[in-house]
C-alpha positions, 0 to 999 in steps of 0.5 A, a space after each residue: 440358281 444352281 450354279 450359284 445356290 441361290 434361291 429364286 422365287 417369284 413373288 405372288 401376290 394372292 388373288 392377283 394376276 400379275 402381266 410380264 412387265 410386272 412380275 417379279 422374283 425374289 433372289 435369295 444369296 444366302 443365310 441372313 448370317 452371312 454377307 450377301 445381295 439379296 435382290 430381284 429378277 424381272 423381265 428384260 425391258 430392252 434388247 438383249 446382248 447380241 453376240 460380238 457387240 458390245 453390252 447393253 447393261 453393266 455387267 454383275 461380278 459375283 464372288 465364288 469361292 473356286 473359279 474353276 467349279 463354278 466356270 464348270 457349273 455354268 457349263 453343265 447349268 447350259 451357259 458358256 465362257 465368254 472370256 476364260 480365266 484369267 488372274 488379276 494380279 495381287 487379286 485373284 482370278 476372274 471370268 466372263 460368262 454368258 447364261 441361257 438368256 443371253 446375260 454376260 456375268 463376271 466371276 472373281 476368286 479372291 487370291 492376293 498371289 495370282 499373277 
């Protein structure tokens, strides 16, 4: 949530008790004015990832506007690196982290010159 400016909330249904496997959060991206994935959160229903094997799920990559401030957001959010940055040439500039419950993420900076 901070590091990305999303808005996360769980989703309620008035007079009913919701079990784990059934709850839900509601994740906003941004202003319905602008491009964005909207979507949801809910509990793993597997393992997670352990570290030094391979992952058990796809892997979301997220665009940000600076890669070096968000690396530095998911750092003082408690996540870490898992493949620092790195250009992808005539693309931009991307990264792999993993956040506080185990979930590997990918960030890409768009930028046609990096080499």
């Amino acid at each position: 949530m901070a590091v990305f400016g999303w808005e996360i909330n769980e989703w309620v249904i008035p007079g009913v008790e919701m079990k784990d496997e059934n709850r839900y959060w509601l994740v906003t991206t941004g202003p319905e004015t602008e491009p964005g994935i909207n979507g949801g959160i809910v509990f793993r229903r597997g393992p997670a990832p352990v570290d030094g094997q391979a992952v058990n799920a796809f892997i979301c990559t997220i665009s940000v506007a600076d890669l070096d401030e968000s690396v530095a957001k998911v750092i003082k959010s408690g996540g870490r690196v898992v493949i620092p940055r790195m250009a992808v040439p005539g693309i931009g500039w991307w990264a792999n982290c993993i956040d506080t419950e185990g979930n590997i993420f990918g960030m890409m900076q768009e930028d046609e010159n990096a080499q």
